[in-house]
MARGUVO-752346 format. One line per 3 residues: their letters; for each residue x, y, z of N, C-alpha, C. Coordinates in steps of 0.2 Angstrom, whole numbers, plus 5000, padded with zeros to 4 digits. Layout:
N
A	X:Y:Z:X:Y:Z:X:Y:Z; ...
//
This chain:
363
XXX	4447:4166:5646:4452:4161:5649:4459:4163:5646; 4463:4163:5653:4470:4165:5650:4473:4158:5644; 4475:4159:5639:4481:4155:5633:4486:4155:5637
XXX	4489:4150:5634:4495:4147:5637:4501:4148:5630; 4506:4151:5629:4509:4148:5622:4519:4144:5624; 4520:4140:5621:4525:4139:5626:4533:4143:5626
XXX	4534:4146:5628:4539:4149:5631:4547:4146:5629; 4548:4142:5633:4555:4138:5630:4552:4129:5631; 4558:4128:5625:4558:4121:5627:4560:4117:5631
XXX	4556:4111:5629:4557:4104:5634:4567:4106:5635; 4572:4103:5630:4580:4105:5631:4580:4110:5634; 4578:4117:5629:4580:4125:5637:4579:4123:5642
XXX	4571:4119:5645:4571:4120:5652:4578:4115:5656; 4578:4110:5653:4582:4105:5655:4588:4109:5657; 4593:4111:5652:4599:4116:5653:4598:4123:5660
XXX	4593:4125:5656:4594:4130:5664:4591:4129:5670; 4590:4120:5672:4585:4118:5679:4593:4113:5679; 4597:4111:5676:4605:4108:5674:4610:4112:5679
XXX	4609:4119:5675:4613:4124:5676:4613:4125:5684; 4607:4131:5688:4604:4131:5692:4608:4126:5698; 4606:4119:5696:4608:4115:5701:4615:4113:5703
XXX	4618:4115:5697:4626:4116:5697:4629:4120:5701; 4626:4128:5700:4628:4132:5706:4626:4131:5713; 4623:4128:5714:4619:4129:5722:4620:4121:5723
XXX	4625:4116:5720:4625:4108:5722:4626:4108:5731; 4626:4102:5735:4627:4103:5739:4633:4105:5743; 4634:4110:5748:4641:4115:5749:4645:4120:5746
XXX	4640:4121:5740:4640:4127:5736:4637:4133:5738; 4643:4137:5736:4636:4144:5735:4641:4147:5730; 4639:4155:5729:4641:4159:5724:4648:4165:5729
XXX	4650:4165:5722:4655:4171:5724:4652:4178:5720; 4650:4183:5725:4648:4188:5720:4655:4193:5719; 4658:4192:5714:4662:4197:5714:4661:4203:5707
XXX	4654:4205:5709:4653:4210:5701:4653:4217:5705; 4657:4220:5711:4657:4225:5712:4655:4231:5705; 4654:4235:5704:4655:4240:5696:4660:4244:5700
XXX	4665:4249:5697:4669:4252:5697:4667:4257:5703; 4660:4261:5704:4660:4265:5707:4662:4263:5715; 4659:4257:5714:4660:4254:5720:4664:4250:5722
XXX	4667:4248:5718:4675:4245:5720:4681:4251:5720; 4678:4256:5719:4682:4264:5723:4681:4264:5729; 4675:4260:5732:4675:4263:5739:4678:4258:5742
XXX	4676:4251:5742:4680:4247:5743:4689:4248:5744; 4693:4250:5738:4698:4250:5739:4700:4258:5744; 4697:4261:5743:4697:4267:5747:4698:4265:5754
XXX	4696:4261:5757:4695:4259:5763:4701:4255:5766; 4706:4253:5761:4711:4250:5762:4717:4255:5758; 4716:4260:5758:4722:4261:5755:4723:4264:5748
XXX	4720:4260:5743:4723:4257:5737:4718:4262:5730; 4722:4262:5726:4722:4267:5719:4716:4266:5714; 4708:4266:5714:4704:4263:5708:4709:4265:5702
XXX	4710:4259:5701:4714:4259:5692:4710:4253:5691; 4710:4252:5684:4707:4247:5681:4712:4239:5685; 4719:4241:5684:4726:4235:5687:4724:4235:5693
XXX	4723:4239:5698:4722:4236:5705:4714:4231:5705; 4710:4235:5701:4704:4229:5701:4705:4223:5698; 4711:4222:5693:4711:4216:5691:4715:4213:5694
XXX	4720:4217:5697:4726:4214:5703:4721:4211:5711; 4717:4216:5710:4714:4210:5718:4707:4206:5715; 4704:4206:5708:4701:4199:5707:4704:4195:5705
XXX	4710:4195:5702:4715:4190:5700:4715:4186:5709; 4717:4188:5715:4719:4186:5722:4712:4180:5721; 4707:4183:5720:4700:4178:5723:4701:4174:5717
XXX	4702:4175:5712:4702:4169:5705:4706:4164:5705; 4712:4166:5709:4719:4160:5709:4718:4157:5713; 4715:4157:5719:4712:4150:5725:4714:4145:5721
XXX	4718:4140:5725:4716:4134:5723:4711:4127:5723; 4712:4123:5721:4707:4118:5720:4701:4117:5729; 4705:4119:5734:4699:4118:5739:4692:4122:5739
XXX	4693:4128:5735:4687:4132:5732:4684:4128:5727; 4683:4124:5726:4680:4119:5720:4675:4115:5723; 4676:4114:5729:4670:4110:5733:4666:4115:5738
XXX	4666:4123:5739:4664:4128:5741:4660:4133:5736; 4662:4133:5731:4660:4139:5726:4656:4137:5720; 4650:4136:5718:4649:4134:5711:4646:4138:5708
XXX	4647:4146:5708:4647:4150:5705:4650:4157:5705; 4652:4158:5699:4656:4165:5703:4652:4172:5696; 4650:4177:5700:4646:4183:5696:4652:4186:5695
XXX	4652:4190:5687:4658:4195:5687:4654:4201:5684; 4657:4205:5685:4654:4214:5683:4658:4213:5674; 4656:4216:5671:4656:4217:5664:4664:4218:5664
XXX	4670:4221:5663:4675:4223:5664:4677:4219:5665; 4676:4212:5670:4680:4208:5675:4679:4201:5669; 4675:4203:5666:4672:4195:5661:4678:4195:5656
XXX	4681:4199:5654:4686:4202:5650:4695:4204:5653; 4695:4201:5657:4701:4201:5659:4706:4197:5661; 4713:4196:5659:4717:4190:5660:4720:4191:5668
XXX	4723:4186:5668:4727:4183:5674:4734:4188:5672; 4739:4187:5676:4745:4190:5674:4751:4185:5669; 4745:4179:5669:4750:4175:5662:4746:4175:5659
XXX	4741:4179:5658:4739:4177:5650:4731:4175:5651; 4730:4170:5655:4724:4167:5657:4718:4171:5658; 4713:4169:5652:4705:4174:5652:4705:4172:5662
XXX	4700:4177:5664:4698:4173:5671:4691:4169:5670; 4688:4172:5664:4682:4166:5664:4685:4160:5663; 4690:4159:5658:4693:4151:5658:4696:4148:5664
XXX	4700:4152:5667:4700:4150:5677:4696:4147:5679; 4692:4150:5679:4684:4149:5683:4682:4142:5679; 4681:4141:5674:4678:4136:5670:4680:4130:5670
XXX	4687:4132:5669:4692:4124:5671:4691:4122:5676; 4689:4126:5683:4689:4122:5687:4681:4120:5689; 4677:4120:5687:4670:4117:5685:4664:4123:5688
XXX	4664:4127:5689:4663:4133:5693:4660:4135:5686; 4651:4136:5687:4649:4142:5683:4650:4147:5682; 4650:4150:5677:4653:4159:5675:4646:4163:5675
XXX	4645:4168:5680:4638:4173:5681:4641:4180:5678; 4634:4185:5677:4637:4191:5675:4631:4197:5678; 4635:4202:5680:4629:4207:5684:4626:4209:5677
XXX	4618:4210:5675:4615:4213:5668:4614:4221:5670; 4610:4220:5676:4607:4228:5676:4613:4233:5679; 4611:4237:5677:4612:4246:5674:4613:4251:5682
XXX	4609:4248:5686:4609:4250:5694:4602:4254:5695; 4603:4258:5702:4595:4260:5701:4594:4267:5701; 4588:4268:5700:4587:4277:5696:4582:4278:5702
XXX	4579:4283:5702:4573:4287:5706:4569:4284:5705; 4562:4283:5708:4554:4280:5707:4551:4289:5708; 4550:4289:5705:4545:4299:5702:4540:4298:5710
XXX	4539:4302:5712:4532:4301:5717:4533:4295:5723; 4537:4295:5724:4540:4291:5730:4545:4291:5737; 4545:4290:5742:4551:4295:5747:4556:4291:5745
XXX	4559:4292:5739:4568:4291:5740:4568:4285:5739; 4563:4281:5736:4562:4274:5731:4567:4272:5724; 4569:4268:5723:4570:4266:5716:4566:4259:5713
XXX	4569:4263:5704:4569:4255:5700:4576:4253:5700; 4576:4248:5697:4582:4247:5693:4581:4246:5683; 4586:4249:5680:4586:4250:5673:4591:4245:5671
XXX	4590:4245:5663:4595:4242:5659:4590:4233:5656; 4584:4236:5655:4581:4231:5651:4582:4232:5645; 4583:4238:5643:4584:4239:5637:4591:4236:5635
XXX	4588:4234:5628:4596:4230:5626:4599:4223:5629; 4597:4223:5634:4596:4216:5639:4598:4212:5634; 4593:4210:5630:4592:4204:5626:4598:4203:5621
XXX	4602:4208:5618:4607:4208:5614:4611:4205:5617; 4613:4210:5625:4620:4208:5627:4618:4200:5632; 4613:4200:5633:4613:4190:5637:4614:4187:5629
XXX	4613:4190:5623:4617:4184:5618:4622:4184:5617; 4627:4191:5619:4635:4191:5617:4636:4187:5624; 4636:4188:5631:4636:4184:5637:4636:4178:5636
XXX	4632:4174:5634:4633:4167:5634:4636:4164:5629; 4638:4167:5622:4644:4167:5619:4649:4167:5621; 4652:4172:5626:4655:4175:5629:4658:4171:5637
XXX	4654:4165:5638:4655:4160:5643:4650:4159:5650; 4645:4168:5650:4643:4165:5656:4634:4163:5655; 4636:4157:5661:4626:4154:5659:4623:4156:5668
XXX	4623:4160:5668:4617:4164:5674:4618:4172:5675; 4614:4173:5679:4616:4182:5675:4613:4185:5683; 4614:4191:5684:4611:4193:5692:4610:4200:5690
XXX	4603:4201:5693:4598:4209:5692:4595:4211:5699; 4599:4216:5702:4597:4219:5709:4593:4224:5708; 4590:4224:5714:4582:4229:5716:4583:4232:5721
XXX	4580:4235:5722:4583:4237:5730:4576:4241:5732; 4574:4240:5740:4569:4242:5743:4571:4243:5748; 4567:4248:5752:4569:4251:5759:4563:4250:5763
XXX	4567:4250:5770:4559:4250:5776:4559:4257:5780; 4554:4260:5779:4553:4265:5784:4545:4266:5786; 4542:4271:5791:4538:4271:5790:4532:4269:5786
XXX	4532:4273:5781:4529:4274:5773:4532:4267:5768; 4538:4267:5769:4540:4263:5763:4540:4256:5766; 4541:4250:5760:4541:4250:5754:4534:4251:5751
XXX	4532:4258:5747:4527:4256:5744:4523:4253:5738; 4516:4251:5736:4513:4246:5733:4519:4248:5726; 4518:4255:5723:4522:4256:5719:4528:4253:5719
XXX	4532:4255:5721:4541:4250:5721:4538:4245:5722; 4535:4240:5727:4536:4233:5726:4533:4231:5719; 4528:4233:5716:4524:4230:5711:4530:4233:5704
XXX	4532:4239:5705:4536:4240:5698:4544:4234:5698; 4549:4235:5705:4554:4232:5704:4552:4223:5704; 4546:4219:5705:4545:4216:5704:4544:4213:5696
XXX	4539:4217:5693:4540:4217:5684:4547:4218:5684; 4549:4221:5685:4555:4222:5682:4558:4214:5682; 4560:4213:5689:4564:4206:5689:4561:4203:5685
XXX	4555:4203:5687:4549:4197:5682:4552:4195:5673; 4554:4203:5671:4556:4205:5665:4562:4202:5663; 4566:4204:5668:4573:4202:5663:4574:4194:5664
XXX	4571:4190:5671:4570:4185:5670:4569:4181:5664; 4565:4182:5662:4561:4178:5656:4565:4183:5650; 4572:4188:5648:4574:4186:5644:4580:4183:5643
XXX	4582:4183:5651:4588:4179:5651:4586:4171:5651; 4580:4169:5652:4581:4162:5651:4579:4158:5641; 4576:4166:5640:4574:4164:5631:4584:4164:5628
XXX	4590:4165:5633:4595:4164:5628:4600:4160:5633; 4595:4154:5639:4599:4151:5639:4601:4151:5647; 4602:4157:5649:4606:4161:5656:4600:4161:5661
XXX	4603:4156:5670:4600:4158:5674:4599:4164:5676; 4592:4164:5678:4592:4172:5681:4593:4173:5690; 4597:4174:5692:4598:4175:5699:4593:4180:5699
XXX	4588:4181:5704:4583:4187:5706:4584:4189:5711; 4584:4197:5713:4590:4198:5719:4585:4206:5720; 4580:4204:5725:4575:4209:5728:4578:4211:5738
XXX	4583:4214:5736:4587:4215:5742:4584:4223:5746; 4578:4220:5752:4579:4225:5759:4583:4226:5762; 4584:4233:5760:4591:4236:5763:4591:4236:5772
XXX	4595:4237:5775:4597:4234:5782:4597:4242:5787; 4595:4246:5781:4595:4254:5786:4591:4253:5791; 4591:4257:5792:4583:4259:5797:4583:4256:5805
XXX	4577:4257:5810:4578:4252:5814:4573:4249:5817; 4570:4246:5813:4563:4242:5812:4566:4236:5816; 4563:4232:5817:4563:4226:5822:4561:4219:5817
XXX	4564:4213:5819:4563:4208:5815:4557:4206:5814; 4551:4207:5818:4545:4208:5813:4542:4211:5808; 4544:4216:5808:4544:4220:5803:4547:4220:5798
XXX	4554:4217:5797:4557:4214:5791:4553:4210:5788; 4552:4203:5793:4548:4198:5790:4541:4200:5786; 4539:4205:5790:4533:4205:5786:4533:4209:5780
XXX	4538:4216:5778:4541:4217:5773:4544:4211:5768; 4547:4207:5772:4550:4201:5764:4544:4197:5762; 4540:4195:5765:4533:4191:5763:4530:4195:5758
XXX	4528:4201:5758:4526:4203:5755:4529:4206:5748; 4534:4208:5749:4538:4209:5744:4540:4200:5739; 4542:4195:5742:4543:4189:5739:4538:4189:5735
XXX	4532:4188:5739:4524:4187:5737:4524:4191:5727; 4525:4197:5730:4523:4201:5721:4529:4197:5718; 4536:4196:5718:4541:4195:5714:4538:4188:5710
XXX	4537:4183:5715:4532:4176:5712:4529:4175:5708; 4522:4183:5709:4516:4183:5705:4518:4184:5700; 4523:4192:5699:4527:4192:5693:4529:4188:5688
XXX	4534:4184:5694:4536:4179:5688:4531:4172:5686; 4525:4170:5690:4518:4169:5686:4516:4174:5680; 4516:4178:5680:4513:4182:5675:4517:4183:5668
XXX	4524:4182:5669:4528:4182:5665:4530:4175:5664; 4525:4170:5663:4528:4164:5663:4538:4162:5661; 4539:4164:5668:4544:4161:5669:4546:4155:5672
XXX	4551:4152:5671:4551:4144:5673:4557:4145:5678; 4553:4142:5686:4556:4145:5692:4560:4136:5694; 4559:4132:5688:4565:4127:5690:4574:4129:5688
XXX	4571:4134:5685:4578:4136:5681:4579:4143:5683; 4579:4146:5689:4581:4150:5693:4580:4151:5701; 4588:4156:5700:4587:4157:5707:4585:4162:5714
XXX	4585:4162:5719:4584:4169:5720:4589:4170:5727; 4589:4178:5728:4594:4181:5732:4591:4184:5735; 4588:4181:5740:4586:4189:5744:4590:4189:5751
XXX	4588:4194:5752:4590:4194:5762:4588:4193:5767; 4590:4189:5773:4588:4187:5777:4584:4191:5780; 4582:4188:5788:4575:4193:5788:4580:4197:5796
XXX	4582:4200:5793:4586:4204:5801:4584:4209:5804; 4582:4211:5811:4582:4218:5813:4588:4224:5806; 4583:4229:5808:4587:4236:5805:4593:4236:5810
XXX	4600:4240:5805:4606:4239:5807:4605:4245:5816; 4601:4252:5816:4599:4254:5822:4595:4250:5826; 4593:4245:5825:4587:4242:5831:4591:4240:5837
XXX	4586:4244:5843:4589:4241:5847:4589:4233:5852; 4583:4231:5849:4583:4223:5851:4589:4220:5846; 4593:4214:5850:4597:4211:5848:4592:4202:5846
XXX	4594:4201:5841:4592:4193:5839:4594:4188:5838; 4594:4182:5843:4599:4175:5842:4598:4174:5834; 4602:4172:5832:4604:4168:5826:4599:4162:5824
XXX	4596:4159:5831:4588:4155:5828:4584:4158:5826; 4582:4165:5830:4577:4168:5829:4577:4172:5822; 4583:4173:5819:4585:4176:5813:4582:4169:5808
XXX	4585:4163:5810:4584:4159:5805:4576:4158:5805; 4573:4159:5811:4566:4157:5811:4560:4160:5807; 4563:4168:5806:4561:4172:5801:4558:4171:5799
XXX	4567:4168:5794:4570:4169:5789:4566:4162:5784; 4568:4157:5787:4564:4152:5783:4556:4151:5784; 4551:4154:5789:4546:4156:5788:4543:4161:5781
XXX	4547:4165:5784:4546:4169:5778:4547:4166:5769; 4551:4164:5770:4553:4160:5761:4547:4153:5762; 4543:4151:5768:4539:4146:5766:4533:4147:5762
XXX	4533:4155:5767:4525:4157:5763:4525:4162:5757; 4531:4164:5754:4532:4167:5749:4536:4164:5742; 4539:4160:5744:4545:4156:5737:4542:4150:5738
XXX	4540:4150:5732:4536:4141:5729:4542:4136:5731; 4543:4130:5730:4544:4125:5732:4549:4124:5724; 4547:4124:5720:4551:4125:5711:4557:4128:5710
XXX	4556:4131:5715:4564:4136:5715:4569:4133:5715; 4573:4133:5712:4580:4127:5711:4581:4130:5718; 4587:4134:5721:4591:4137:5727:4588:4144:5730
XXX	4591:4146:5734:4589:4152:5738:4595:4152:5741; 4599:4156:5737:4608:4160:5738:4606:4166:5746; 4607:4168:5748:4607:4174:5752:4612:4179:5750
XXX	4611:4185:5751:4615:4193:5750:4618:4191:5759; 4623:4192:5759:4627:4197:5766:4623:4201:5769; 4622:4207:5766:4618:4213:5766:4620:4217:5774
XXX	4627:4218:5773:4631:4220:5777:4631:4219:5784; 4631:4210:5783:4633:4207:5791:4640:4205:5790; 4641:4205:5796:4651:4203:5798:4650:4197:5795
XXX	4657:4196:5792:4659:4190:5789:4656:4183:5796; 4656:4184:5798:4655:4178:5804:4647:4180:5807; 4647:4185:5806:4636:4185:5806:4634:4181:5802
XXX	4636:4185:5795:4634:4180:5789:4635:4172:5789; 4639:4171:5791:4640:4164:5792:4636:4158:5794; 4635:4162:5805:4631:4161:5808:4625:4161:5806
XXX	4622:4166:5804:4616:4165:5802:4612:4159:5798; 4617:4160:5792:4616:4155:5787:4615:4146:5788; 4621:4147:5794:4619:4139:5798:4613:4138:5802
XXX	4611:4144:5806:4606:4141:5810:4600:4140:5806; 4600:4145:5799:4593:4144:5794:4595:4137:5791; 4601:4133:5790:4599:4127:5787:4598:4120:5792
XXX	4598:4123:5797:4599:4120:5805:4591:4121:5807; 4588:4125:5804:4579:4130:5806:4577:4122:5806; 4572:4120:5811:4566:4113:5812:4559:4113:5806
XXX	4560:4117:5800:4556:4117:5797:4555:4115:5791; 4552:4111:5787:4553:4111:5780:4556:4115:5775; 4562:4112:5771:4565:4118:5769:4568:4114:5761
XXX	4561:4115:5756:4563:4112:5750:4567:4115:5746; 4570:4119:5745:4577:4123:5742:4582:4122:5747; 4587:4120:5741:4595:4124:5744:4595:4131:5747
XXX	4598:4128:5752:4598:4137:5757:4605:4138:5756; 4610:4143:5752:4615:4144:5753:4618:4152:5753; 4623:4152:5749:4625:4159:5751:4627:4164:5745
XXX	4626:4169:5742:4628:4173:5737:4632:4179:5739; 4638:4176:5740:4640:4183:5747:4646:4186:5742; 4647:4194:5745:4651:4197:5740:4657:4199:5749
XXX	4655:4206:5751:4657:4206:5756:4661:4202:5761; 4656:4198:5763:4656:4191:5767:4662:4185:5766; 4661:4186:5758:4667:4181:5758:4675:4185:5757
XXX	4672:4189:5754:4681:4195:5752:4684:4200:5757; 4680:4204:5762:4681:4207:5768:4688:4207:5771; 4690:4200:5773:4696:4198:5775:4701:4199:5770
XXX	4701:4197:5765:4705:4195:5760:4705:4202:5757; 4702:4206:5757:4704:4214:5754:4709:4218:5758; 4706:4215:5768:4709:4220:5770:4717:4218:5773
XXX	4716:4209:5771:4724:4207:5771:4728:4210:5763; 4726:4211:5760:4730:4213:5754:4732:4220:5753; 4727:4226:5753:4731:4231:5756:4734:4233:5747
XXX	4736:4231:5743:4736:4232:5738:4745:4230:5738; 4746:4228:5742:4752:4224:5741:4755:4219:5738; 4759:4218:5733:4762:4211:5730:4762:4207:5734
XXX	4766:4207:5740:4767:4201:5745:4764:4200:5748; 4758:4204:5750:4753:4200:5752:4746:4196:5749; 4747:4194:5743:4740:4192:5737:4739:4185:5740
XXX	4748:4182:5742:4745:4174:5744:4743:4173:5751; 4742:4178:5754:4740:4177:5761:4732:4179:5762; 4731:4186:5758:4725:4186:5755:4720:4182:5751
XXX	4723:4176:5748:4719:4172:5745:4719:4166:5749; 4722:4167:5753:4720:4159:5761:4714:4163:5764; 4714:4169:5767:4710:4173:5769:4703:4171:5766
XXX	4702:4172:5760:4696:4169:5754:4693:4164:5754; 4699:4160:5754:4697:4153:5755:4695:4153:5762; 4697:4153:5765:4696:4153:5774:4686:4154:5776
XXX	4685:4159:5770:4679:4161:5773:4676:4158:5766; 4676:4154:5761:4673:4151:5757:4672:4142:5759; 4675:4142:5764:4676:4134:5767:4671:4135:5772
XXX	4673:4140:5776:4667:4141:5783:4659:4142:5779; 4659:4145:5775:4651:4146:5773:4650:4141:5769; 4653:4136:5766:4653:4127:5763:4651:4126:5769
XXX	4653:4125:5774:4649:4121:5780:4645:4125:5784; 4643:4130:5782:4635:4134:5785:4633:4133:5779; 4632:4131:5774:4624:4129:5769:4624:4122:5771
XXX	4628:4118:5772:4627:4111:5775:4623:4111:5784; 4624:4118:5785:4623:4116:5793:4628:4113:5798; 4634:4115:5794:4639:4111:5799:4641:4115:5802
XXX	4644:4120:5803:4648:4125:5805:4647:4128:5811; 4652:4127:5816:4651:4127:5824:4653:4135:5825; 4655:4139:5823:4657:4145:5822:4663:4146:5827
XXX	4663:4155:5831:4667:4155:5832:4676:4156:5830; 4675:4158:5824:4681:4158:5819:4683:4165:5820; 4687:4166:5824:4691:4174:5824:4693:4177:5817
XXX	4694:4173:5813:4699:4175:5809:4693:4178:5804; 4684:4179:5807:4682:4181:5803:4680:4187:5804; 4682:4188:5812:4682:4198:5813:4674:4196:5816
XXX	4672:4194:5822:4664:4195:5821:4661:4202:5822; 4666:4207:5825:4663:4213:5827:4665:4219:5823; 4668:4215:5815:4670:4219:5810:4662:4220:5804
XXX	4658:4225:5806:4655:4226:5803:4655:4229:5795; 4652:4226:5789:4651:4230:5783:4646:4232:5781; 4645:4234:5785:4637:4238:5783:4639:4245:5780
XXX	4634:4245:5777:4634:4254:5773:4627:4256:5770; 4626:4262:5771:4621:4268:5772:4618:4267:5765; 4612:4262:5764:4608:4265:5757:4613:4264:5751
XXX	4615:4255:5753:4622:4252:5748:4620:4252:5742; 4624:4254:5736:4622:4256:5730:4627:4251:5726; 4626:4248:5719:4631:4245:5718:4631:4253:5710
//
């Protein structure tokens, strides 16, 4: 007979089923702005602009200053280690930005991903090591949810039993030890968008993959009312040549999370995962819009999706920061009313045929 011993307490659980509920409240979602450096090279590469530590903290400063109409849009914002640690141009930490205005403070933990030995061009992801030290200086430090990316590919062959069952422990892992100091765990098992597989084929790759993630976190007695999860929608591969209505995406998409993600789960945030600011969007509505039973918050974790605009109006220009930051807003308003199901689309100003997709995205 398996023992039970218990884990966290009655208060722990409270706080991080508290917290949880705070990010994903109703018309919330998250801002993921934890780019790491390499990747916000390539980012600002595309506009223009110089990786300097100043320009990265010059355009997350643009997304930090919104004002107060991002407060009933946003209730959490992820920041990459470097950005947790840096002021405004008067002095103001940006975690305290963020906090005043009642917006939870998240942080990317893991390390990025490595090779899987004996696999076609499979990853894990690393940086469990030490983990536990830095989620205690972390939430010292202001932030109470934490985000850990996996990534799996569709081909042929892939994903194999190997990668899903290893990046599952993993999430399973660092789960259970961000919640022993306090910090949700966003869990963020993202099918990449390559390839040109058909939306069934997605679907039945996310079901199986959720499926292990689950068991995982059954095994590792983790407490899934006090986390979240981030996966991706269930879309054709970015080469497929069938094209799919925005229902059929949602009909997937919330299928697939019925038979795979327990009902305990505080929210279910989504990645972008390189769809146009205005796919993303659209999509997102029709899924909370889906005729099906849907006991989680369905919202939005978007990095791309909500910043796209907003980068490529700034340009790294002084003069353009405050038009750049209505842009932000612009698209943190619209996807508030695609987690509600409101959103009639049609918003030019989100670029719908401005695609951010990219090849085998790395952070």
């Amino acid at each position: 007979m398996t023992h039970q011993f218990p884990t966290l307490s009655v208060a722990q659980k409270k706080e991080l089923h508290d917290t949880a509920l705070r990010i994903v409240a109703p018309g919330k979602g998250i801002l993921a702005a934890d780019e790491s450096v390499g990747l916000m090279a390539k980012r600002l590469a595309q506009v223009g602009v110089e990786n300097t530590e100043e320009n990265r903290r010059q355009y997350r400063q643009i997304l930090f200053s919104a004002d107060d109409r991002i407060n009933s849009c946003i209730g959490g914002v992820i920041f990459f280690h470097e950005t947790l640690y840096q002021h405004s141009d008067s002095g103001v930490p940006f975690v305290k930005m963020i906090k005043d205005r009642g917006i939870m403070v998240g942080i990317k933990v893991d390390k990025g991903v490595v090779p899987l030995p004996g696999t076609s061009g499979e990853t894990t992801t690393q940086g469990l090591d030490g983990l536990s030290e830095r989620c205690a200086q972390y939430k010292k430090d202001g932030a109470v949810f934490a985000k850990w990316r996996c990534v799996l590919k569709i081909s042929d062959t892939n994903p194999s039993k190997l990668a899903i069952t290893e990046n599952a422990n993993v999430l399973a892992r660092y789960s259970s030890i961000c919640q022993q100091h306090g910090i949700v765990p966003v869990i963020e098992p993202e099918i990449l968008h390559d390839g040109d597989h058909d939306l069934k084929r997605c679907q039945y790759v996310t079901e199986k993959v959720l499926a292990a993630v689950y068991k995982a976190m059954s095994d590792h007695h983790v407490y899934l009312e006090g986390t979240l999860l981030k996966p991706n929608m269930v879309t054709p591969g970015h080469s497929c040549p069938t094209k799919y209505s925005p229902e059929e995406v949602a009909m997937a998409t919330v299928t697939t999370l019925r038979r795979a993600v327990p009902p305990a789960v505080t929210g279910v945030a989504f990645l972008s995962g390189g769809q146009s600011e205005e796919e993303a969007s659209i999509h997102l509505n029709a899924i909370n819009n889906c005729p099906l039973v849907k006991p989680w918050t369905l919202t939005f974790s978007y990095g791309r999706a909500l910043q796209a605009s907003a980068l490529r109006t700034w340009r790294g220009h002084k003069e353009n920061q405050k038009a750049a930051t209505e842009q932000f807003i612009k698209r943190a308003e619209v996807n508030s009313l695609a987690c509600l199901g409101k959103y009639a689309g049609g918003d030019n100003g989100g670029e719908p045929g401005q695609h951010i997709y990219g090849s085998s995205h790395t952070y």
